[in-house]
LOFISE-532965 format. One record per residue (C-alpha): residue number from 1; x, y, z. Coordinates in nm, 3 decimals. Layout:
LOFISE-532965
@k = NUM; east = X; north = Y; up = Z
...
This chain:
LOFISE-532965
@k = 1; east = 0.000; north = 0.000; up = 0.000
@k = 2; east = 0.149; north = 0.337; up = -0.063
@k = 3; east = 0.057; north = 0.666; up = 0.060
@k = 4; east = 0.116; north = 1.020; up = -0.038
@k = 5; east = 0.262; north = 1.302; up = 0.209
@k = 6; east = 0.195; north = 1.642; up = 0.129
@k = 7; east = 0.434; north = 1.914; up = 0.305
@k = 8; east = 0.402; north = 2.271; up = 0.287
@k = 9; east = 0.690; north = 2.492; up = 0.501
@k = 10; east = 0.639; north = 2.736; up = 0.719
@k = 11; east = 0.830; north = 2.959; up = 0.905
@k = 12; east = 0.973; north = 2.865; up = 1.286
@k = 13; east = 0.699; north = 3.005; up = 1.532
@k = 14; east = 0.885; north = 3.218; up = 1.832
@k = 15; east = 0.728; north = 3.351; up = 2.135
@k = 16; east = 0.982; north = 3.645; up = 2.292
@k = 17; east = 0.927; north = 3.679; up = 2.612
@k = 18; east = 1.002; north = 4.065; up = 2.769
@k = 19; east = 0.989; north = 4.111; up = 3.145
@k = 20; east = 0.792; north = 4.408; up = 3.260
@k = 21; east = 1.008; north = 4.493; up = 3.534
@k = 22; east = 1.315; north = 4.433; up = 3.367
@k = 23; east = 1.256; north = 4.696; up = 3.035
@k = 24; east = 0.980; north = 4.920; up = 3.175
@k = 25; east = 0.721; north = 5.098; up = 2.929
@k = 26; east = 0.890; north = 5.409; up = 2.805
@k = 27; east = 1.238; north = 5.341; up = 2.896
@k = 28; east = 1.509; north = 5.351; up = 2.652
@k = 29; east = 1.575; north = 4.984; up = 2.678
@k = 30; east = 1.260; north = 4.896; up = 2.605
@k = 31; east = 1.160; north = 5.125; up = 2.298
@k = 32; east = 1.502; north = 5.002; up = 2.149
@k = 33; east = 1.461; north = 4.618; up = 2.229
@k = 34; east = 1.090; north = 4.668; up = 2.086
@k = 35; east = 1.291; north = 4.851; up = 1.787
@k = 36; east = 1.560; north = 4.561; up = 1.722
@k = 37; east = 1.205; north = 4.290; up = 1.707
@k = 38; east = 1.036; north = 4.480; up = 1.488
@k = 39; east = 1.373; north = 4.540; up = 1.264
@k = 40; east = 1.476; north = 4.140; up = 1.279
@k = 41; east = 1.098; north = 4.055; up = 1.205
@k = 42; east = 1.099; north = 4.215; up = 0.910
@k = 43; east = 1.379; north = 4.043; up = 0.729
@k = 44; east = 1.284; north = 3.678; up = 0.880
@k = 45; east = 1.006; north = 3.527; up = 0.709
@k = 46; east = 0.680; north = 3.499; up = 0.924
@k = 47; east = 0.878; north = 3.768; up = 1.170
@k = 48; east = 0.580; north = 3.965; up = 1.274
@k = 49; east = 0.358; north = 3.713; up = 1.318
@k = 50; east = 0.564; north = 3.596; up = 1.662
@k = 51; east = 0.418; north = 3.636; up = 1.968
@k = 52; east = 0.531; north = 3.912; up = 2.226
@k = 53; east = 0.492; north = 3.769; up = 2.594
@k = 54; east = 0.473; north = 4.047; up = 2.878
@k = 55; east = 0.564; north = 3.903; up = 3.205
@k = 56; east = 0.664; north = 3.986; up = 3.553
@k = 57; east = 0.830; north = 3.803; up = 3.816
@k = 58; east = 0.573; north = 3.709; up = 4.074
@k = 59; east = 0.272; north = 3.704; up = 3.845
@k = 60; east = 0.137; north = 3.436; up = 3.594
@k = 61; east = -0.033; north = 3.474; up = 3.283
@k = 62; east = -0.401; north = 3.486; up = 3.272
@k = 63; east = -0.641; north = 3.197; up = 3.123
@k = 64; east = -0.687; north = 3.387; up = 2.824
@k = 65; east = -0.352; north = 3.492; up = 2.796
@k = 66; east = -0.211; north = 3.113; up = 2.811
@k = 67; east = -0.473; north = 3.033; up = 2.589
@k = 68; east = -0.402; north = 3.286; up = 2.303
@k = 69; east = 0.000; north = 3.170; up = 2.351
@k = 70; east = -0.081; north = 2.810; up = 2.287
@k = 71; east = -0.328; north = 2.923; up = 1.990
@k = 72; east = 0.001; north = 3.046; up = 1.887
@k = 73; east = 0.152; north = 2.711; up = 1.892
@k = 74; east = 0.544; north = 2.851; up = 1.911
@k = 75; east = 0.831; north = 2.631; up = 1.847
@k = 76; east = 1.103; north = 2.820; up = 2.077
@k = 77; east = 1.077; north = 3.051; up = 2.365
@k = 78; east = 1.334; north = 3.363; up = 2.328
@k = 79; east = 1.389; north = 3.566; up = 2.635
@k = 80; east = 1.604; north = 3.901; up = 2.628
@k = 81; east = 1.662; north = 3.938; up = 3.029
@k = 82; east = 1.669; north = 3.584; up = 3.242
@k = 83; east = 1.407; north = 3.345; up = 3.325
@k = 84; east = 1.337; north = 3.235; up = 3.671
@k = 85; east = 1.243; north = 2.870; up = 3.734
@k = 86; east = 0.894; north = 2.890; up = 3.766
@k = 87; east = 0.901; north = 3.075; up = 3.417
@k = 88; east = 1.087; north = 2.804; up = 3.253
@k = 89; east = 0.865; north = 2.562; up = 3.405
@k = 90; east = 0.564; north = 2.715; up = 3.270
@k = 91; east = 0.665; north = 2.717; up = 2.921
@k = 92; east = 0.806; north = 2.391; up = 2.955
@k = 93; east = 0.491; north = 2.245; up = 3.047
@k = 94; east = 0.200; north = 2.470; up = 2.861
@k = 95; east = 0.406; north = 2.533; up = 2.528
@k = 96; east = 0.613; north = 2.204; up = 2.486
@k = 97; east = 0.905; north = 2.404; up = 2.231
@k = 98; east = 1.218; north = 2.225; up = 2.190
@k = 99; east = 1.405; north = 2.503; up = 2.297
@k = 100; east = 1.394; north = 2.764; up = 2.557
@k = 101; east = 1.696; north = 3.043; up = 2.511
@k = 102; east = 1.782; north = 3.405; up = 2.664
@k = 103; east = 1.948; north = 3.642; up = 2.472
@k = 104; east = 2.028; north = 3.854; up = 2.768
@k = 105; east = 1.974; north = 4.218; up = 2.668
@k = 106; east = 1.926; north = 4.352; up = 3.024
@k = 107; east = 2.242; north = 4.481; up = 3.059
@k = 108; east = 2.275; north = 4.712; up = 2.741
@k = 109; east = 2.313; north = 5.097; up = 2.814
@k = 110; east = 2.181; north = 5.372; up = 2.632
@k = 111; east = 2.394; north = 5.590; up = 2.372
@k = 112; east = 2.531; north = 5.923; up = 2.488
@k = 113; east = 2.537; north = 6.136; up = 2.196
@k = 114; east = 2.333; north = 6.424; up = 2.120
@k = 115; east = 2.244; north = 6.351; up = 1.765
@k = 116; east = 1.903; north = 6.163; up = 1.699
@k = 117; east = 2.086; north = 5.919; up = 1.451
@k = 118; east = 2.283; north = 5.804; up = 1.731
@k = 119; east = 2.037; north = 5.751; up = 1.989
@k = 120; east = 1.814; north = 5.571; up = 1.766
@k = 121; east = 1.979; north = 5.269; up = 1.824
@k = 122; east = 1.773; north = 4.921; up = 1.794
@k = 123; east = 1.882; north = 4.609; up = 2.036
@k = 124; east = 2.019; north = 4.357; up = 1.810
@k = 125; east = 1.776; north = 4.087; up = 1.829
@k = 126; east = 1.871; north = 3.759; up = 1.710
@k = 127; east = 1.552; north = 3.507; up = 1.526
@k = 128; east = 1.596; north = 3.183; up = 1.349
@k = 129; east = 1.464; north = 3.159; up = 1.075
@k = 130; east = 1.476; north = 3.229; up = 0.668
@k = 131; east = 1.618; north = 3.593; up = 0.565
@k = 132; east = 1.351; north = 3.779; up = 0.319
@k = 133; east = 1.519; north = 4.088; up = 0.105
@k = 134; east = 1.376; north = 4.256; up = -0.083
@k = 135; east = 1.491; north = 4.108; up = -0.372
@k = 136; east = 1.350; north = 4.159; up = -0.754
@k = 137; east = 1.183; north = 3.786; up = -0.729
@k = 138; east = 1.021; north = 3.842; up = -0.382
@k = 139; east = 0.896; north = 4.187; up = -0.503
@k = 140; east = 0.745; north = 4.038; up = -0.851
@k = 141; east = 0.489; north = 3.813; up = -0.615
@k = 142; east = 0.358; north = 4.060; up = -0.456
@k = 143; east = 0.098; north = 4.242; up = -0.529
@k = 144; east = 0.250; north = 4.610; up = -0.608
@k = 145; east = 0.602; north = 4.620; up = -0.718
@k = 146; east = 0.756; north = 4.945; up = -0.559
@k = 147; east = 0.919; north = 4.910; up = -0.204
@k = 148; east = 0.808; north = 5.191; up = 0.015
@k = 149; east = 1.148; north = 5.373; up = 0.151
@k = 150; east = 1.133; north = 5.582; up = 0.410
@k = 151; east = 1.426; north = 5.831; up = 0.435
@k = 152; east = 1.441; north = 6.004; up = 0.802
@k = 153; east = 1.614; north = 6.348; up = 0.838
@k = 154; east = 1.886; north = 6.405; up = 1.093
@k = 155; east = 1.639; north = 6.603; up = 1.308
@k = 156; east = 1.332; north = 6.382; up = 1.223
@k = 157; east = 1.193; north = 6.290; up = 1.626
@k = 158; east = 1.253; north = 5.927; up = 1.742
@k = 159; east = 0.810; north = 5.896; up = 1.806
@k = 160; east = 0.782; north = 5.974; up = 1.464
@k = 161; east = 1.082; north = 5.718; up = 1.287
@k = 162; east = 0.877; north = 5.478; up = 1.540
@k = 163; east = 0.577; north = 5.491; up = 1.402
@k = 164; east = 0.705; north = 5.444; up = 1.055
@k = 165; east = 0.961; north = 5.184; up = 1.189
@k = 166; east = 0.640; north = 4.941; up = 1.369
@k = 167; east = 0.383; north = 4.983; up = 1.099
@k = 168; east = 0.507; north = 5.031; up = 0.774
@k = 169; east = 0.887; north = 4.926; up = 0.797
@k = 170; east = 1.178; north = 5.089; up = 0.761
@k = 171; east = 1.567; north = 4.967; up = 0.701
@k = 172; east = 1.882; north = 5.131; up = 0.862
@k = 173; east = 2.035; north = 5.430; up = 0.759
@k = 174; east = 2.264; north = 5.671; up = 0.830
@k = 175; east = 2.422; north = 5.996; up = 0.662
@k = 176; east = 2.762; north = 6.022; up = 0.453
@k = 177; east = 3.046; north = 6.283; up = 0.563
@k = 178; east = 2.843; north = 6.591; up = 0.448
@k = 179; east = 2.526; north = 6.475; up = 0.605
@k = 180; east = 2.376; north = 6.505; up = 0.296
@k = 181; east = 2.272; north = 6.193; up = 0.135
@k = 182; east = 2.110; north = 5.861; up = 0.315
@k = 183; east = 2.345; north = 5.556; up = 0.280
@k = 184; east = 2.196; north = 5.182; up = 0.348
@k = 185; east = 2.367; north = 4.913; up = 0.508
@k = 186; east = 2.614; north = 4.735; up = 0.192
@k = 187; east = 2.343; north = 4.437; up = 0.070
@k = 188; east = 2.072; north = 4.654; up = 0.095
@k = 189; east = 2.265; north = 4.952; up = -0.174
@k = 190; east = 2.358; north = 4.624; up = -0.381
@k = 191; east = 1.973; north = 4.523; up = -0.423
@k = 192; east = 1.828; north = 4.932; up = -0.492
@k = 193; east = 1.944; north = 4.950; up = -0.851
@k = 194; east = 1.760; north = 4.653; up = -0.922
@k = 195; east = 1.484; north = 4.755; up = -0.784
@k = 196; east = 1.135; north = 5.012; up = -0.770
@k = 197; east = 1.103; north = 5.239; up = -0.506
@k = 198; east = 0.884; north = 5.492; up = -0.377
@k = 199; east = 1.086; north = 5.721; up = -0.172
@k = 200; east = 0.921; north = 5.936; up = 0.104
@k = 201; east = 1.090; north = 6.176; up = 0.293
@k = 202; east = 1.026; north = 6.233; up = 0.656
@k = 203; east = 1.171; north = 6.503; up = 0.874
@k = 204; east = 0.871; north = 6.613; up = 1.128
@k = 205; east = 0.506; north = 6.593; up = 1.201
@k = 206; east = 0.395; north = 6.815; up = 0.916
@k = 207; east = 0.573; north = 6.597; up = 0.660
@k = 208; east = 0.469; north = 6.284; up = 0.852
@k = 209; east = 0.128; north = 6.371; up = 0.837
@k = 210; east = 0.163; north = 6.466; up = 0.471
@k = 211; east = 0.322; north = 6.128; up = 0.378
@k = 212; east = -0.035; north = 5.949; up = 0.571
@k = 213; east = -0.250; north = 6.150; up = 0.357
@k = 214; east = -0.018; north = 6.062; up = 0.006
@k = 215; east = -0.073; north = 5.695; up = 0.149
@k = 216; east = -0.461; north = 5.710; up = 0.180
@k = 217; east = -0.540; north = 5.912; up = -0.107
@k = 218; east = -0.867; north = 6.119; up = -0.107
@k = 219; east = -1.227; north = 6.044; up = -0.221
@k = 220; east = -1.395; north = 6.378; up = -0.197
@k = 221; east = -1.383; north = 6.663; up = -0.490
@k = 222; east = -1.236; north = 6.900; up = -0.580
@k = 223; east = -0.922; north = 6.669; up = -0.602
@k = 224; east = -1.019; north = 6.303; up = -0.552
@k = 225; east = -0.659; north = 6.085; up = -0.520
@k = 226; east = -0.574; north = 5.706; up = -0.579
@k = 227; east = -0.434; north = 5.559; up = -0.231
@k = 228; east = -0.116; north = 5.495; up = -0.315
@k = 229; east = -0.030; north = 5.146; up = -0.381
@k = 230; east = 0.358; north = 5.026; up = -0.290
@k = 231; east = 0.488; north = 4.691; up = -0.071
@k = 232; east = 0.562; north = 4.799; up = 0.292
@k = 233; east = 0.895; north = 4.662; up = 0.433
@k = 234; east = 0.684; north = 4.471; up = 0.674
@k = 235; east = 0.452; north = 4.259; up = 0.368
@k = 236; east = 0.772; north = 4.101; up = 0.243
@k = 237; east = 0.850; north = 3.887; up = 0.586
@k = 238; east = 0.446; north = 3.741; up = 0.534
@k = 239; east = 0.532; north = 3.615; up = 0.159
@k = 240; east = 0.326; north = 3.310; up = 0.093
@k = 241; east = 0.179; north = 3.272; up = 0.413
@k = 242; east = -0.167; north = 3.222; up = 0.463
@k = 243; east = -0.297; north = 3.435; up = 0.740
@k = 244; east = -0.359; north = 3.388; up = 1.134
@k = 245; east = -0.450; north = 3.747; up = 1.052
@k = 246; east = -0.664; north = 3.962; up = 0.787
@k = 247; east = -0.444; north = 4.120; up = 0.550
@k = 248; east = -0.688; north = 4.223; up = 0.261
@k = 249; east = -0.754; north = 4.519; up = 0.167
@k = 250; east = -0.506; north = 4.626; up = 0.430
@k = 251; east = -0.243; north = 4.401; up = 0.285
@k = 252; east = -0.128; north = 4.659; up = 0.071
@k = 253; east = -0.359; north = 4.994; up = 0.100
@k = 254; east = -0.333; north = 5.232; up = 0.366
């Protein structure tokens, strides 16, 4: 008797795990570590849809809360400050991963420079997984071809290269010698040629706003607008996958 086996891959399912007391809401540690997931996320495949885990030391996770991380089925735990026993325990027992790991970022301090290019500086956060460029190929299966770069002034406020950074995407950059012109890290200046791009620049909250309204278009006279239509950083880590979430229409319309 034979049988057939059909596979399909998917991407490795993390659940990192931030203690509350260790990187406290509003801190520098913690916008930066919440920086470095969002910027490793987007170049692993099936990055954003892993699970962010809140805890505390002396507390457990609600019902609902341990119900919603199971849901979530993760294959590895990844901590960024250490685990206690009890917390090892718990994902031991409820989640079942074959690995538990910390990737102790506790200890990192904050930049001292003046300059906001220099104090926007993301954890580097480590996730298995497949790397996702944005590479000609990837790009073509989308749905819209041009890749949505946002360049960031010297002055632009960290709340605002935040917002962009979480929801749309954004890849480092920094300035040459003059300060004049935006340089990418070296694989990401080898793939631009080859590529589309919409280009948006974004230096304050007038400009910010003003890129929002170019992305949602308008539907009233005198001047009615098409949304504009490009791939966000963060589409290209959800390539071929299926969705735990809703992404259509907001897939690729904003």
């Amino acid at each position: 008797m034979s049988h057939t086996i059909h596979a399909r891959p998917r991407p490795i399912r993390i659940a990192l795990v931030l203690d509350t007391t260790v990187f406290q809401e509003g801190t520098w540690q913690c916008d930066a570590l919440l920086d470095g997931i969002v910027t490793s996320a987007i170049e692993t495949w099936g990055g954003r849809q892993n699970s962010i885990v809140l805890i505390g030391p002396a507390t457990d996770l609600s019902d609902d809360q341990w119900k919603e991380l199971e849901a979530a089925d993760p294959d590895c735990v990844q901590a960024f400050s250490p685990l206690k026993d009890q917390w090892v325990q718990r994902f031991h027992s409820r989640l079942m991963p074959w690995k538990i790991t910390v990737q102790d970022l506790s200890r990192a301090e904050e930049p001292k420079a003046e300059s906001l290019e220099a104090r926007w500086q993301h954890l580097h956060v480590s996730l298995p997984g497949l790397a996702t460029p944005p590479i000609p190929e990837t790009l073509k299966k989308l749905p819209r071809s041009k890749l949505l770069m946002i360049e960031f002034s010297p002055e632009c406020p960290l709340e605002i290269r935040r917002f962009f950074h979480r929801n749309f995407g954004t890849f480092y950059q920094w300035f040459d010698h003059r300060g004049t012109a935006v340089r990418r890290i070296a694989w990401l200046e080898d793939i631009l040629p080859s590529i589309e791009a919409e280009t948006i620049p974004v230096s304050d909250l007038a400009s910010a706003c003003a890129a929002l309204d170019v992305f949602a278009g308008c539907l009233f006279p005198p001047k009615p607008r098409l949304a504009l239509r490009f791939v966000a950083p963060t589409q290209i880590s959800a390539i071929h996958l299926g969705g735990r979430f809703p992404r259509d229409p907001y897939g690729h319309t904003y």
